[in-house]
C-alpha angles and dihedrals in degrees: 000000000000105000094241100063085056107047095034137063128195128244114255088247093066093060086100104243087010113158113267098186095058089057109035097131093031095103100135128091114277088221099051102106104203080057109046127096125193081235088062099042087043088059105044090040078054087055090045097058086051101053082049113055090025108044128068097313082062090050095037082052094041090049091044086055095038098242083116135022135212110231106169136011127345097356077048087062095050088048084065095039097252104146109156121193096262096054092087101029091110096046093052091047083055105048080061109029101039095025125017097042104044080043090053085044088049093051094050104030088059101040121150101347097061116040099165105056103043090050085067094056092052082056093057093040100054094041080049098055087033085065096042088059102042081058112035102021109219108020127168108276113140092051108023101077086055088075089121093054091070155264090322092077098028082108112039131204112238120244114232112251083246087061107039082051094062102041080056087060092048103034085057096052092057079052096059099039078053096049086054094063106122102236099257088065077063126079092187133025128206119242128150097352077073102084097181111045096008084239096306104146098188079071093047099047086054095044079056097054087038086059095046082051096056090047095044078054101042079067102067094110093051102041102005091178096027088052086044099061102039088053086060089042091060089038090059095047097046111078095215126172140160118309094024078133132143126208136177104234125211133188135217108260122095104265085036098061124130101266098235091049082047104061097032086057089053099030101031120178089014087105122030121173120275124268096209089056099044090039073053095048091042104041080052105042083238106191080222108066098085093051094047092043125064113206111277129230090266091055092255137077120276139156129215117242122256086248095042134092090185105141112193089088130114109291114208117305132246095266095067096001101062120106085245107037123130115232122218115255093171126351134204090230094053086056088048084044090056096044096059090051091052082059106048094054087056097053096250099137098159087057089039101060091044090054090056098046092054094044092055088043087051088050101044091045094045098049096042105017108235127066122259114229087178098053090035098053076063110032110023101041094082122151140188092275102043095032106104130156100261091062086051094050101044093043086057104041080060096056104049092053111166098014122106087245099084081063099049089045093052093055092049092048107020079229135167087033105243135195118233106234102256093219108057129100093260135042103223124061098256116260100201140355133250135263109280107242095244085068104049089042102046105016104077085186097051115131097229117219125168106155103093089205093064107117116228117232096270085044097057 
């Protein structure tokens, strides 16, 4: 990794439309240590989550599964799988320099004394890593946040994907055993500097056990039974219920905007909504067709082809697609969704089919507020001898709309089944991406991979 990804972090206001309200008074360097607060670091590790899960990794993942299309330019490229080395290069410096390395600050400035804070931060770092490595497979993890110690780790050796997995899991416990501290453990509390839950740590605590969920899951090709059950066994601890939900939240003024609406306002007809997914909504009177589309130039719904760059098609909708719209982080229904499959893979049908319908009840009633007799008498009325794994999977590829999982659970499923674009470079949907080129150029110990079908360690 290029040292200076690794010895320097970059302010809130480069985050692209990053949220200048929130951070009006923060003017000093992230990194200075008789500066930072764990309320500062809190904040700017928040923004880069967002930027994250939100920003271009979200749209490359939504094209390569055909929710989205790319349809000019760059997002062109990612429509016919030509992702060079230099197309993420951004969005890697910014997984370290604006994430991994103000998360690791926030654990061990605020130590013992505050728990709770630095228990959220155990939380964002691990969902950050968790991202890097579903995109990159090993990455450097032990040694790449000890830049400031010196030349020794100014080119850190990458963790195996195995291993990153299960420092997730354990990383996540010591969150949660944080996040439990009764409030006078704590010198400070966090409040408002907390974006995301506004300092409740009850919600923390559950957006925790939703992420070891999806990490228990994101090993069914590698333990199908021993995921599955570990899955059940978080599931059981957890105390989830509806609404256990977390959301990146955006305001209104220019450098606060919902990162989707604000690309699509600088960068307009370079990503169109997918033909595969509306021919999907529409095929299935999905009550949610009307909140992810937006109209089309024609005044209906419609998708662009995976081997089209036609652009008078829907853009995204109002729920995901408005200036001000929170975008989801870890959903309740996402939890009730891997659960069924847990199910599933252990041959509980009968459990099975009741964790889907209420996960379908939870989405449709979360998205549009009120529940659908008429969609759920379809498509939540499953039982142990009509419940399979494609209903699961495509249930669920419908619900987390927008977020990198669809793509990591496609390459765990195959599902839902997919055509390749024909006219792409390559003739399989990418399952990872490259190594970005500041790796390959400035880290001698960077592991160098620049064939997108080849499968990371929990894919193979």
């Amino acid at each position: 990794m290029k040292k200076s990804i690794i010895i320097f972090s970059i302010l809130l206001v480069t985050i692209g439309t990053g949220c200048k309200k929130w951070v009006d008074g923060y003017r000093v360097s992230p990194n200075s240590p008789a500066k930072n607060t764990p309320s500062l670091l809190l904040s700017v590790s928040e923004l880069a989550v967002f930027s994250a899960y939100n920003g271009q990794l979200a749209r490359t993942a939504s094209i390569f599964t055909q929710q989205s299309a790319g349809t000019d330019f760059q997002m062109q490229d990612v429509a016919l799988y030509s992702i060079d080395e230099s197309a993420n290069l951004n969005e890697w410096k910014s997984i370290y320099a604006d994430g991994l390395i103000n998360m690791q600050e926030l654990i061990e400035l605020s130590g013992d004394d505050n728990p709770r804070y630095r228990g959220i931060g155990r939380v964002l770092k691990s969902m950050t890593i968790g991202l890097c490595t579903d995109y990159w497979g090993d990455v450097p993890y032990s040694e790449a946040l000890k830049g400031l110690d010196g030349n020794d780790f100014y080119n850190p050796n990458y963790d195996k994907q195995e291993e990153i997995i299960k420092n997730i899991q354990s990383e996540l416990d010591l969150a949660i055993d944080d996040l439990q501290s009764a409030d006078e453990e704590n010198k400070l509390l966090p409040s408002t500097d907390d974006f995301i839950h506004g300092g409740d740590a009850e919600a923390w605590i559950k957006t925790a056990y939703i992420i070891k969920l999806r990490y228990a899951n994101r090993l069914s090709k590698k333990d199908g039974s021993g995921s599955a059950q570990t899955v059940l066994d978080i599931y059981n601890a957890s105390g989830l219920v509806s609404g256990d939900d977390a959301f990146a939240v955006y305001g209104l003024n220019g450098n606060e905007l919902n990162l989707w609406s604000a690309f699509n306002q600088i960068r307009a007809n370079y990503i169109k909504m997918g033909g595969y997914f509306v021919d999907l909504l529409k095929a299935t009177n999905d009550p949610r067709l009307t909140i992810y589309c937006s109209v089309d130039d024609s005044g209906g719904y419609s998708g662009t082809p995976n081997n089209s760059f036609e652009t008078t098609t829907s853009n995204l909708g109002s729920l995901y697609g408005g200036d001000d719209s929170p975008l989801p982080l870890a959903l309740y229904s996402e939890a009730l969704f891997i659960k069924a499959e847990a199910h599933w893979r252990l041959g509980q049908n009968a459990e099975a089919a009741t964790a889907l319908n209420d996960a379908v009840k939870e989405s449709i009633l979360r998205t549009t507020g009120a529940s659908d007799s008429t969609y759920e008498a379809t498509y939540a009325n499953e039982t142990a001898g009509s419940i399979t794994q494609d209903k699961i999977m495509t249930q669920k590829y419908v619900d987390l709309f927008t977020q990198p999982e669809v793509w990591a659970d496609w390459r765990r499923t195959g599902l839902p089944a997919l055509t390749p674009n024909p006219d792409a470079q390559l003739t399989e949907i990418p399952r990872r991406l490259i190594t970005p080129v500041d790796e390959r150029i400035y880290n001698t110990n960077a592991i160098i991979v620049s064939d997108m079908l080849q499968k990371v360690w929990w894919d193979q």
